[in-house]
C-alpha positions as CSV (number, residue, x, y, z in Angstrom):
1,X,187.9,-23.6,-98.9
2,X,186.6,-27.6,-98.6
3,X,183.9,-28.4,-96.2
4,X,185.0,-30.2,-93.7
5,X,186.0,-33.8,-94.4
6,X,185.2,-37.0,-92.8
7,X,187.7,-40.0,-92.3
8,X,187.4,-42.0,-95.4
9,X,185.1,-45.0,-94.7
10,X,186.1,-48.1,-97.0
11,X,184.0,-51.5,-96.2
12,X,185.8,-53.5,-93.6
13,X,184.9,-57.0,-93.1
14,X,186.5,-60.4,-91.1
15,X,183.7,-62.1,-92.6
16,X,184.1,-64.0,-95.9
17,X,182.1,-65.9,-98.7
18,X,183.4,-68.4,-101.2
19,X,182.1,-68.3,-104.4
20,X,184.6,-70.7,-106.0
21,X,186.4,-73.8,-103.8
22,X,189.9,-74.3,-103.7
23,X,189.3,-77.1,-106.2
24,X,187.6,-75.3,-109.2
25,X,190.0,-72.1,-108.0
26,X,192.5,-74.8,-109.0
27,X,190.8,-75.8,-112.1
28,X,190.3,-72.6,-113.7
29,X,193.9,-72.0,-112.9
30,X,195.1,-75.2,-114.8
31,X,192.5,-73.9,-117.5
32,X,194.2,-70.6,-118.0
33,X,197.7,-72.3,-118.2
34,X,196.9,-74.7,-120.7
35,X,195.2,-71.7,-122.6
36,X,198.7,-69.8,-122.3
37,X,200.3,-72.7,-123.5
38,X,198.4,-74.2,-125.8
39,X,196.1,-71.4,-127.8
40,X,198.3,-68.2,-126.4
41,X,197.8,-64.5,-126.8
42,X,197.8,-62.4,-129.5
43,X,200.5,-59.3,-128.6
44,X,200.3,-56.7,-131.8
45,X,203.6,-55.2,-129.8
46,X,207.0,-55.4,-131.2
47,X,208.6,-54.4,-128.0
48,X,206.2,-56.8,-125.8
49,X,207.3,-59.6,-128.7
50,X,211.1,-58.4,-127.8
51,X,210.8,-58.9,-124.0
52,X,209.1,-62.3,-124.6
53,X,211.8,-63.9,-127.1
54,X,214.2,-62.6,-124.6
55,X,212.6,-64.7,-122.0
56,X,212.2,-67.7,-123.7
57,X,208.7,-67.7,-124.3
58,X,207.3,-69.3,-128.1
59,X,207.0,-66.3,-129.9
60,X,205.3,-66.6,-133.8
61,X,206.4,-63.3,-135.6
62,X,203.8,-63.7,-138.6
63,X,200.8,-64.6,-136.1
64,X,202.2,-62.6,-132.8
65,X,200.9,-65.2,-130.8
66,X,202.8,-65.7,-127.7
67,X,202.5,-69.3,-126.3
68,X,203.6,-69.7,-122.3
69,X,204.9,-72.6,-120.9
70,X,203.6,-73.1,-116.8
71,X,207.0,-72.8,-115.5
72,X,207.9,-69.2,-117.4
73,X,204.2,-68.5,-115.9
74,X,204.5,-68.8,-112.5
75,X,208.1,-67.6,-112.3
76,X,206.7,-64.7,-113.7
77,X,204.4,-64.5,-111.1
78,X,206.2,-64.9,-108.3
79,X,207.2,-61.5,-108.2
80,X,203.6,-59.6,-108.9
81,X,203.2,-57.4,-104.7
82,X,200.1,-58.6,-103.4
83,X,199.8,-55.5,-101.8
84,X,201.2,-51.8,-102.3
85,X,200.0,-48.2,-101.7
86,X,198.2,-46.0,-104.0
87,X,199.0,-42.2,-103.0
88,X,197.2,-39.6,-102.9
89,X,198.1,-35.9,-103.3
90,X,197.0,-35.6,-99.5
91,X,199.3,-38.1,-97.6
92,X,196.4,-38.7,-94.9
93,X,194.1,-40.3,-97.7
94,X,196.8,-42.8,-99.2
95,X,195.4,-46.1,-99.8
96,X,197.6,-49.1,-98.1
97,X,196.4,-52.3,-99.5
98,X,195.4,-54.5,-97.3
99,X,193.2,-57.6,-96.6
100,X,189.6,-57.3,-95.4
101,X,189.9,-53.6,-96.7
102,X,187.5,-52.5,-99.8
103,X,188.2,-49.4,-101.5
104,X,185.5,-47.9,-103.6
105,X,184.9,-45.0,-106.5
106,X,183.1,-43.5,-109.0
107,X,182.5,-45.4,-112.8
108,X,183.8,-44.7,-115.7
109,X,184.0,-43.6,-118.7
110,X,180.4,-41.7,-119.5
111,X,180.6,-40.2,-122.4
112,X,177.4,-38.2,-121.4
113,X,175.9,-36.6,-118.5
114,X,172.8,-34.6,-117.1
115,X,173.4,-31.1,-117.0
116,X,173.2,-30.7,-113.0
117,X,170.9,-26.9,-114.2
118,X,169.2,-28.2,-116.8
119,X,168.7,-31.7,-116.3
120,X,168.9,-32.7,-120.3
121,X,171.7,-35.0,-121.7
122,X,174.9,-33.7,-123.4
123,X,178.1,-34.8,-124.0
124,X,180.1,-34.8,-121.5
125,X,183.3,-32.2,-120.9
126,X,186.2,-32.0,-118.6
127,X,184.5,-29.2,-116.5
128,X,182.2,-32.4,-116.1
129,X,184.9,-34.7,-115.2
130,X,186.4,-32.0,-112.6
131,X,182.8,-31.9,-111.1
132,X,182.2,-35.3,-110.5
133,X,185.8,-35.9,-109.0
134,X,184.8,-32.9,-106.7
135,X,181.9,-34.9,-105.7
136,X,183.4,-37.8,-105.4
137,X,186.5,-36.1,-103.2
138,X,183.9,-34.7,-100.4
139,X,182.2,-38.7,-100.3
140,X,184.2,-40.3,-97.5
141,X,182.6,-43.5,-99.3
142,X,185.0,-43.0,-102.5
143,X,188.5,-44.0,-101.6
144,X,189.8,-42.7,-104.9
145,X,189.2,-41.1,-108.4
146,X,188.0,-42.6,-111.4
147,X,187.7,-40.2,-114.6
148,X,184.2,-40.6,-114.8
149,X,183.0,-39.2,-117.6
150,X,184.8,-38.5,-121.1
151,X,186.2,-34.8,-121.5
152,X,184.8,-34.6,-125.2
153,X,185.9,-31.5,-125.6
154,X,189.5,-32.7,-125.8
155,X,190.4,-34.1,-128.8
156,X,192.8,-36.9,-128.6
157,X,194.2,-35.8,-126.0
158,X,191.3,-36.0,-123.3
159,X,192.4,-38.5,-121.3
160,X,195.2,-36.3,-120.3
161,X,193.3,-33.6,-119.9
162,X,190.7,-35.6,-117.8
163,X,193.8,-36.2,-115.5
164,X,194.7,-32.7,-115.2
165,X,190.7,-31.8,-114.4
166,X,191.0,-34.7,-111.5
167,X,194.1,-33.8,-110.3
168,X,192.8,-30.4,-109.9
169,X,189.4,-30.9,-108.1
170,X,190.8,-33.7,-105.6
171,X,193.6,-34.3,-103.3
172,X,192.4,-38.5,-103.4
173,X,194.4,-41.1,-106.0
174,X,193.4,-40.5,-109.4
175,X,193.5,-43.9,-112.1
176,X,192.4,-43.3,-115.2
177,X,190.6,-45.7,-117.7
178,X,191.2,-43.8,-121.2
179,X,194.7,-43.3,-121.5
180,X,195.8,-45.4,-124.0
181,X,199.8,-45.2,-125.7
182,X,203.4,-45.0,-125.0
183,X,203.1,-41.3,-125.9
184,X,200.3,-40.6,-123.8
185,X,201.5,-42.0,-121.0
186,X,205.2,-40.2,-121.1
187,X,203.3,-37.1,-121.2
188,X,200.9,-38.5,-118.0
189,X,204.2,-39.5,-116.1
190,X,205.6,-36.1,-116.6
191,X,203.0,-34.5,-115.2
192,X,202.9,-36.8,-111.5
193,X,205.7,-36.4,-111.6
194,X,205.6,-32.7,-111.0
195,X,203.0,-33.0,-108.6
196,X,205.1,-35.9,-106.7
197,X,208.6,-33.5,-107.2
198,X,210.3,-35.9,-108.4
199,X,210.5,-39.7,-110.6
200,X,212.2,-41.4,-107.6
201,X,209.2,-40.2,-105.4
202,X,206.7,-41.0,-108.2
203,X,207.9,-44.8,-107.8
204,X,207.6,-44.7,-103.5
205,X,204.4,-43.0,-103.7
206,X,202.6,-43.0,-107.1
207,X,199.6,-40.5,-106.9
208,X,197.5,-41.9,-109.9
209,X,197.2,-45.9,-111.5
210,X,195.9,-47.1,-114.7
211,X,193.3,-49.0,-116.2
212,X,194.1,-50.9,-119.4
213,X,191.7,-53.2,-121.1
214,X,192.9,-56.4,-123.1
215,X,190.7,-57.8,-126.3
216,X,188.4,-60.5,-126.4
217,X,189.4,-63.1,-127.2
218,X,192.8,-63.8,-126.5
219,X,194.4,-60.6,-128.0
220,X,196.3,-57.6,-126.2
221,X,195.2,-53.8,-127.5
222,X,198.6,-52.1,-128.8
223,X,198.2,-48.7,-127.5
224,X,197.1,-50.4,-124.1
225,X,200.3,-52.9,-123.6
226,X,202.3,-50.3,-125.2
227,X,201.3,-47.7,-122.2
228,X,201.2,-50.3,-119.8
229,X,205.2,-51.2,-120.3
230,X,205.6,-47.2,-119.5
231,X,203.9,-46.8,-116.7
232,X,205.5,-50.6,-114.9
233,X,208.9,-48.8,-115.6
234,X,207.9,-46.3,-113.6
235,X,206.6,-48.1,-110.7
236,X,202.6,-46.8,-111.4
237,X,200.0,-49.7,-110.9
238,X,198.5,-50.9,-113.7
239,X,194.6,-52.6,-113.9
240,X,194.7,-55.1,-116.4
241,X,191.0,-55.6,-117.3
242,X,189.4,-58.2,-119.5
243,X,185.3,-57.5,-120.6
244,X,184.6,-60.8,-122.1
245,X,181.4,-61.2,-123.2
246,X,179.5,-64.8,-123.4
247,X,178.7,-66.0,-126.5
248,X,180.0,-63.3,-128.8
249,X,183.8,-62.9,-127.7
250,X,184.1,-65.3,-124.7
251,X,182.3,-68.8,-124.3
252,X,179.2,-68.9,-123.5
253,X,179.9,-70.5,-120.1
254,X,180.6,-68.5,-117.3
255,X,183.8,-71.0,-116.7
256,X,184.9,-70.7,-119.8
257,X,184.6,-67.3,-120.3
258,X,186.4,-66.6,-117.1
259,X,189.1,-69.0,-117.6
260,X,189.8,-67.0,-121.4
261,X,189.7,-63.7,-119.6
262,X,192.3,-64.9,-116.7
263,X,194.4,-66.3,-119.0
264,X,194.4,-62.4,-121.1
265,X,195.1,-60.8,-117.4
266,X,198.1,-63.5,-116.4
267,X,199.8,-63.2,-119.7
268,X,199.9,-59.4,-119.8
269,X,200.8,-59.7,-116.2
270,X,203.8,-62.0,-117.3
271,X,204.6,-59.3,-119.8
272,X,204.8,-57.0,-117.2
273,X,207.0,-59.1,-114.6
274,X,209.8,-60.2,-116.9
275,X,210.0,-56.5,-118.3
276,X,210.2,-55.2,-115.2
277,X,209.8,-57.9,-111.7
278,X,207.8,-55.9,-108.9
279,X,205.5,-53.9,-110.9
280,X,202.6,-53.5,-109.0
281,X,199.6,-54.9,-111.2
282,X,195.7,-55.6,-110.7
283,X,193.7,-58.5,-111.9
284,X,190.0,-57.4,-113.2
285,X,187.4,-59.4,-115.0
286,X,184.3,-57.9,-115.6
287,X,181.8,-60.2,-117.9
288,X,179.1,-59.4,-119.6
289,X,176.3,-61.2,-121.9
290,X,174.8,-60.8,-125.3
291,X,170.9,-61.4,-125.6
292,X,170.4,-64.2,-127.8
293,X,167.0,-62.8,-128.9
294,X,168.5,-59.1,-129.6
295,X,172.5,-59.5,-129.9
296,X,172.1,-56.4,-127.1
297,X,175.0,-56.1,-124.1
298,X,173.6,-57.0,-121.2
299,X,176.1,-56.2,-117.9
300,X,173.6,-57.3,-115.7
301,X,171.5,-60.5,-116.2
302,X,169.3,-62.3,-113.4
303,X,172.0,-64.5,-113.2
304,X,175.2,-63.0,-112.3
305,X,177.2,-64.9,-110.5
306,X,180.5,-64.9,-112.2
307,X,180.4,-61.4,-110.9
308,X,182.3,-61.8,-107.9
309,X,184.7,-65.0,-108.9
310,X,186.6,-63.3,-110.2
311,X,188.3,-61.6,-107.1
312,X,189.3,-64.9,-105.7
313,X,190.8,-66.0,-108.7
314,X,192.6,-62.8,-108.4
315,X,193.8,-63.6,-104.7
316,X,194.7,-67.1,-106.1
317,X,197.4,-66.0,-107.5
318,X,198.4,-63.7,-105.4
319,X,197.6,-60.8,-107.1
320,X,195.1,-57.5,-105.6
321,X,191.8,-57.3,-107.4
322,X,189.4,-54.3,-109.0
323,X,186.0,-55.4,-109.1
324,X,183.0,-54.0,-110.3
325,X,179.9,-52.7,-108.6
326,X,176.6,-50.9,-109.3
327,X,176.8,-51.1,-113.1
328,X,173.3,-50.7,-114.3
329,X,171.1,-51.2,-117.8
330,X,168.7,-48.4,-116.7
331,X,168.6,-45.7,-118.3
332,X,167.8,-43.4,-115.2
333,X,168.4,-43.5,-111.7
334,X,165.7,-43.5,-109.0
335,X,163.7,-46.7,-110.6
336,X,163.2,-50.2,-109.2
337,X,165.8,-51.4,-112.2
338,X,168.6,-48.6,-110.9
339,X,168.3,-50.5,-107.7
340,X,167.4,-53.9,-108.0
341,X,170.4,-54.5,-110.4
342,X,172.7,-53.1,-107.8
343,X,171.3,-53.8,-104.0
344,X,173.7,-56.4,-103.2
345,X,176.6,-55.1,-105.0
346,X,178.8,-53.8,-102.3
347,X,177.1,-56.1,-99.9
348,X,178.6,-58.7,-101.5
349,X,182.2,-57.1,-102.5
350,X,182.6,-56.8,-99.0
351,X,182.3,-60.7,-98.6
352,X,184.5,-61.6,-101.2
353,X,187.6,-59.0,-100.4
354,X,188.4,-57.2,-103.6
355,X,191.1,-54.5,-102.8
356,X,189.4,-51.6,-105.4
357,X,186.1,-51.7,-106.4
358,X,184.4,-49.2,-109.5
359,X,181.9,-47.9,-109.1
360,X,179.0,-45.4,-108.1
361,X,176.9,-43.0,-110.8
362,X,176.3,-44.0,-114.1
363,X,173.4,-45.8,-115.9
364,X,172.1,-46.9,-119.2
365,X,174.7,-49.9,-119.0
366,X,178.0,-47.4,-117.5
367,X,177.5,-44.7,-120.7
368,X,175.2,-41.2,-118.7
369,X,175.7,-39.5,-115.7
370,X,173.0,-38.8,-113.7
371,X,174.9,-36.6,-110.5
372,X,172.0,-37.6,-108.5
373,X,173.0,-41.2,-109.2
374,X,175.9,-40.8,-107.6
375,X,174.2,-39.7,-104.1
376,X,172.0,-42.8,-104.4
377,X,174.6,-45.3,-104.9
378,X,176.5,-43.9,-102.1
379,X,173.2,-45.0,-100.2
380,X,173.3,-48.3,-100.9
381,X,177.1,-48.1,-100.5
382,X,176.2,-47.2,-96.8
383,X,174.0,-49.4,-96.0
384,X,176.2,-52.4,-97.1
385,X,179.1,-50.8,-94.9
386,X,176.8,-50.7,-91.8
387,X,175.9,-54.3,-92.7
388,X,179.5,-55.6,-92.5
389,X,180.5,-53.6,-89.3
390,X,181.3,-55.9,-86.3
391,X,178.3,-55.0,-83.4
392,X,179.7,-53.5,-80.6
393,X,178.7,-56.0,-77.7
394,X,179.9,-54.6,-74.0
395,X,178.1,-54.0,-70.6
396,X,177.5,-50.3,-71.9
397,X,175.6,-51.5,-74.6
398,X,173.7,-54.9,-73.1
399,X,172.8,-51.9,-70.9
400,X,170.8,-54.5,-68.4
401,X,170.8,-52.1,-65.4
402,X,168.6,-49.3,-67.8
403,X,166.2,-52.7,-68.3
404,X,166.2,-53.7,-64.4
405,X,165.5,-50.5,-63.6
406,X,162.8,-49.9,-66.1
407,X,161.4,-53.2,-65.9
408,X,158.3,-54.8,-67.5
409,X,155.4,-52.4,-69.5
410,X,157.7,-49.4,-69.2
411,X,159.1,-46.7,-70.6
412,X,163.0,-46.4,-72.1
413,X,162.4,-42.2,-73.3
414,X,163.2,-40.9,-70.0
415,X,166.7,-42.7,-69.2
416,X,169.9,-41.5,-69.6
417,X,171.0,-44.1,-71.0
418,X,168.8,-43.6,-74.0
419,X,169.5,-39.7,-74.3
420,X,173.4,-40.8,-74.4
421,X,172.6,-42.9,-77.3
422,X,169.1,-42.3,-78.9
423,X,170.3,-39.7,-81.0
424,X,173.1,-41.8,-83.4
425,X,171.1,-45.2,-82.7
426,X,169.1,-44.4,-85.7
427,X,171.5,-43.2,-88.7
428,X,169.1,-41.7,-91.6
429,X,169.5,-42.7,-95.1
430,X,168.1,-40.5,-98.2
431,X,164.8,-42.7,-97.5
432,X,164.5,-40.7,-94.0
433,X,165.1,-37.2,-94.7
434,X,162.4,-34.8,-93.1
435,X,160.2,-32.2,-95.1
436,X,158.3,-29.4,-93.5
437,X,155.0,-30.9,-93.3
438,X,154.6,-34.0,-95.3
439,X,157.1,-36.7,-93.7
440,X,159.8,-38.2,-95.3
441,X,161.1,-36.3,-98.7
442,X,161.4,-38.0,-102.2
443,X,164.7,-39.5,-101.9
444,X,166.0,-38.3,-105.4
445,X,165.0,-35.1,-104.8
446,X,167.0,-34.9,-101.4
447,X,169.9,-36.6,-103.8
448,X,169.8,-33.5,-106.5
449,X,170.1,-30.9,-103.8
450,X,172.7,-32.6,-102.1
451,X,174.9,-32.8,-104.9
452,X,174.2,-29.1,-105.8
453,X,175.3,-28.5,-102.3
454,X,178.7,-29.8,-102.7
455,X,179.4,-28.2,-105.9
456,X,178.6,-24.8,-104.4
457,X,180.1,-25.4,-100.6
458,X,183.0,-28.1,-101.3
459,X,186.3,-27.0,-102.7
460,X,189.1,-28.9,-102.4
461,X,192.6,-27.8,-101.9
462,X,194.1,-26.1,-105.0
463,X,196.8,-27.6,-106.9
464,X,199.9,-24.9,-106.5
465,X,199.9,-22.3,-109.1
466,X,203.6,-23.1,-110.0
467,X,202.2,-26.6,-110.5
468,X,199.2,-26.0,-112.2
469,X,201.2,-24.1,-114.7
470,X,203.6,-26.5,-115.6
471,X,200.8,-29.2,-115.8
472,X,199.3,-26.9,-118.5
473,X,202.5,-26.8,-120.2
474,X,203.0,-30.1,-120.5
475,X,199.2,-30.3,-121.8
476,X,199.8,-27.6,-124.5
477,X,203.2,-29.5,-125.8
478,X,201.0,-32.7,-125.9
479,X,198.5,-30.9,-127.7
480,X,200.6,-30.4,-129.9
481,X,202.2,-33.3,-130.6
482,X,198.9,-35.9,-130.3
483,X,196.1,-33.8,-131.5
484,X,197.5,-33.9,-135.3
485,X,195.1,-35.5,-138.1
């Protein structure tokens, strides 16, 4: 049976920063339309070249460039939802888009992870990727489901198989970040829709999204567009993701880097509009650097501050964003590095207003699994969200009667007042845990056992055997069809 489950808790904020003006909002916009027009996209797609000729766009056959004119752009668009829902298999935890709301999950995709027994490195399996969606289903903090590590074990066919592990340990959305294909992603759609009960259902309430990545510079993956154009049939969001990084593949200015990546995201977007107008689609940018002295990929510099821009250029026009939080170039948890990197992460999210943000657990630059991890980033997750609430500000809580009547060099122990609210003024973190006789506990310590804990005590509601069975039908016939040499 699952433990019991607390309200999910999202960050919530009226309270907003700017990291770009309307002005260079405005610029970088005009940037990524004369990039669209002028440069264009590479789109190795025959049926994504198809859709475009039949739109008018300039299409080069040899090349596959696609070039956009402004005014096929922003017709396009016009018709991207700024907000939608993203279902989940338990109708109470459905996420409603919405402004000022922040949901948040795990990273993704780790293709190892500390044995929770042993604590040494392995590759990582889809018993793995079932146990960190269980963790992540009993965190009220994690809104929805990322396949966080890589089920190895797999084959070819482990993103589907990472689906069917999530599906199975939580009753939150599921989006995955692997699956790549138009095959793939037929088989993926027949399997929601079996848990939905139906396509037409699927489309009102689709219980799992998609991350696709584009290519830096200026070119669209194949298998990714080719999935993408499946799933937007079928009404499923889509993440359309561009991890430019400066000086290598991207410019090495932050604007210039952001403008190539937006204009990536809005022509695969376009793509996705005239195909089929409606489809609900996210804008995500996540940059990184290369170290001139080492050629190494650094995610997160001193300077980051093209971390956040790119949600309002997102919101610009007018489409929901996925940012990304708490990625880390340690190669453990628990260090000043592991938290330094990451402090004002969520902090700042909540500011700025993406609609999804990825995501708690891994280090050593998004590639191992610590499970402790996890724990501790949900820390820092909380103390952002306590950060943003609103203070509560009434004649109960100015409570100037308990001062009159205690009064200069007294004592506030023995009012009421303070046994009412003494005991939840003070919420404990993993830095205030108790021991037996020596204080305050080691934090990552208190983090291990607590993720232990929920492995053993939280279980969450079954998928129906009737459902489970077909799911691994459908598994088996895809087995069999993508898993060939």
């Amino acid at each position: 049976m699952p433990t019991e489950r607390l309200p999910l808790q999202p960050l919530r904020s009226s309270r907003r920063v700017r990291f770009l003006t309307d002005e260079q909002l405005d610029d970088l916009q005009a940037a990524t339309l004369e990039i669209l027009e002028r440069v264009g996209v590479k789109f190795p797609s025959d049926r994504a070249l198809r859709i475009f000729e039949e739109h008018g766009a300039d299409v080069d056959r040899e090349t596959q460039v696609v070039r956009l004119a402004p005014d096929l752009v922003m017709r396009a668009m016009a018709t991207v939802p700024r907000y939608f829902t993203m279902a989940a298999r338990d109708p109470a935890l459905d996420l409603v888009l919405q402004d000022g709301v922040s949901w948040f999950t795990l990273d993704g995709c780790g293709m190892e992870t500390i044995d929770v027994e042993t604590g040494q490195p392995r590759p990582s399996t889809k018993a793995d990727v079932a146990a960190a969606a269980r963790v992540a289903d009993y965190l009220p903090s994690i809104g929805f489901v990322w396949t966080t590590v890589s089920a190895r074990d797999c084959g070819r066919t482990s993103p589907l198989h990472e689906m069917d592990a999530c599906w199975g340990a939580t009753v939150k959305h599921v989006q995955s970040v692997t699956m790549m294909g138009a095959a793939p992603c037929r088989y993926a759609l027949e399997m929601a829709t079996v848990l939905a009960g139906s396509r037409e259902e699927l489309r009102r309430r689709p219980n799992f999204s998609l991350v696709v990545c584009t290519i830096s510079p200026l070119l669209q993956d194949h298998d990714g567009i080719e999935g993408a154009l499946v799933l937007a049939e079928a009404g499923v969001p889509v993440v359309l993701l561009s991890m430019p990084t400066l000086g290598t593949t991207a410019p090495a200015t932050k604007a210039g880097a952001l403008a190539m990546a937006d204009a990536e995201i809005i022509s695969a977007t376009v793509l996705l509009q005239l195909a089929y107008p409606g489809a609900p689609v996210f804008h995500s940018t996540m940059q990184a650097w290369a170290d001139p002295r080492t050629a190494a990929y650094v995610g997160y510099p001193l300077d980051g501050r093209a971390r956040y821009a790119p949600v309002e250029m997102a919101h610009h026009w007018g489409m929901p964003s996925l940012a990304a939080c708490y990625g880390t170039d340690s190669p453990r948890p628990g260090t000043w590095q592991s938290a330094a990197e990451v402090a004002l992460d969520p902090f700042l999210a909540g500011l700025v207003g993406p609609e999804i943000v990825t995501g708690l657990g891994l280090v050593r630059t998004y590639t191992l699994l610590y499970p402790e991890a996890v724990i501790l980033d949900d820390d820092i997750y909380q103390r952002a969200r306590y950060a943003l609430l609103d203070m509560e500000v009434t004649p109960e809580t100015l409570a100037l009667d308990v001062v009159a009547n205690v009064g200069p060099a007294g004592h506030f122990l023995a009012e009421k007042h303070t046994r009412t609210y003494m005991r939840d003024a003070m919420v404990r973190g993993l830095t205030h845990q108790l021991g037996a006789a020596t204080g305050y506990r080691d934090p990552v310590e208190v983090a291990r056992e607590k993720v232990r804990w929920i492995l053993e005590t939280h279980h969450p509601e079954p998928l129906e055997e009737t459902v489970q069975a077909e799911l691994t039908r459908i598994l088996a016939a895809a087995d069999r069809e993508l898993n060939i040499s």
